[in-house]
C-alpha positions as CSV (number, residue, x, y, z in Angstrom):
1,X,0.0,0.0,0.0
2,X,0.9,3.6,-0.4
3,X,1.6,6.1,2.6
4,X,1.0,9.5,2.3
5,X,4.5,11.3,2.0
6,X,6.2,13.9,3.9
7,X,6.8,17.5,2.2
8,X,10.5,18.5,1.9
9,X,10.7,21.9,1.5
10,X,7.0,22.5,2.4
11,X,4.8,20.7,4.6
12,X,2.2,18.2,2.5
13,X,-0.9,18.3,3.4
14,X,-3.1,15.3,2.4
15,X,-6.6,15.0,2.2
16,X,-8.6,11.3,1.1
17,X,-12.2,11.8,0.9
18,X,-14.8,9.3,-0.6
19,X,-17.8,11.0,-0.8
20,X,-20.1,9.4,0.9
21,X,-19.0,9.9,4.8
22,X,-20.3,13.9,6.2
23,X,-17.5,13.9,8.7
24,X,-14.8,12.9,6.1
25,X,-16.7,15.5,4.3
26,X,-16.0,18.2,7.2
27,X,-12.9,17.3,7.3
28,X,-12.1,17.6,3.5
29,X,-13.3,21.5,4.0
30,X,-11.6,22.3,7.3
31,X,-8.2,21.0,5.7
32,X,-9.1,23.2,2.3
33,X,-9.8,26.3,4.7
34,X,-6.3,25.7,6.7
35,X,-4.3,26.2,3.9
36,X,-6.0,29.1,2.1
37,X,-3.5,31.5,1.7
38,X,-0.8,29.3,2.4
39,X,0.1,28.4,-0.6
40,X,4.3,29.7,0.0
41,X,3.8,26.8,2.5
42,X,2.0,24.0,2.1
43,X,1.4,21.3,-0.8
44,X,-2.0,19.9,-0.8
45,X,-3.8,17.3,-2.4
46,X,-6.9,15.4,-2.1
47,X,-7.3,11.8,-3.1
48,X,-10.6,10.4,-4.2
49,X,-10.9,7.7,-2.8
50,X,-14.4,6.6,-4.4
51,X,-12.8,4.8,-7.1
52,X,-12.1,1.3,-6.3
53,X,-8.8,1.4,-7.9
54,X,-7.0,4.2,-5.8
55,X,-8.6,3.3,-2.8
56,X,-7.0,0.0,-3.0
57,X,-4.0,1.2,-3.9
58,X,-3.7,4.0,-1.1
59,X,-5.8,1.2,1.9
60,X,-6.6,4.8,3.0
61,X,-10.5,5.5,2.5
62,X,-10.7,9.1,4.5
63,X,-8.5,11.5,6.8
64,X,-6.3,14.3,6.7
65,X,-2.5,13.4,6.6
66,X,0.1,16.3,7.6
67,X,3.5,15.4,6.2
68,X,2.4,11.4,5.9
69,X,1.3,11.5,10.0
70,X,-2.5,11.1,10.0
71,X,-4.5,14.4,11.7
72,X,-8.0,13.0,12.9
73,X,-10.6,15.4,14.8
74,X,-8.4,18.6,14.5
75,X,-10.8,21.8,13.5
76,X,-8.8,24.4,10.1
77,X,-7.3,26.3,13.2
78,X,-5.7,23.5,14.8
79,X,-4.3,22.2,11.6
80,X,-3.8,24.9,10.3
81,X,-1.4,26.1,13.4
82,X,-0.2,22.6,13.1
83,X,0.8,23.5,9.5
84,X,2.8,27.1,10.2
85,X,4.6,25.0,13.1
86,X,5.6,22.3,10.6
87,X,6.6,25.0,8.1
88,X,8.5,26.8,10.3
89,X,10.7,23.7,11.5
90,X,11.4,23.1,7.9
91,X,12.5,26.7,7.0
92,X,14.8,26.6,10.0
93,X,16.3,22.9,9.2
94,X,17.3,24.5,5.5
95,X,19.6,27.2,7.0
């Protein structure tokens, strides 16, 4: 199976979401909302994981990943704090 990865110069943000589940659903929006405006920062994606195919190839069917660690139950505040924390580590590990 895949595993979400971690960002290298900025912090990933990943984001599976298969439709059908509202607080996958919630989730999919508070992670889109923590990274508006962030964009310097953060790679994100979102997997759809309705299709058979990609959610047998990630065994990942919904959940917010921040640099490949998964991020369950955090509001866009949280994460997104949890994002400029990240981000910050990173710009201080390149120096």
């Amino acid at each position: 199976k895949r595993k979400p990865e971690k960002g290298t110069e900025k912090v990933r943000v990943t984001m599976f979401l298969n439709g059908w589940c509202g607080v996958g659903c919630c989730w999919c929006f508070d992670a889109r909302r923590a990274v508006v405006g962030l964009e310097d920062l953060v790679i994100y994606e979102e997997i759809d994981t309705s299709d058979r195919e990609t959610l047998l190839s990630w065994g990942i069917d919904e959940g917010v990943y921040v640099d490949g660690e998964p991020r369950y139950g955090c509001s866009a505040e949280d994460l997104r704090r949890e994002v400029l924390r990240l981000s910050e580590e990173k710009r201080r590990a390149l120096k």
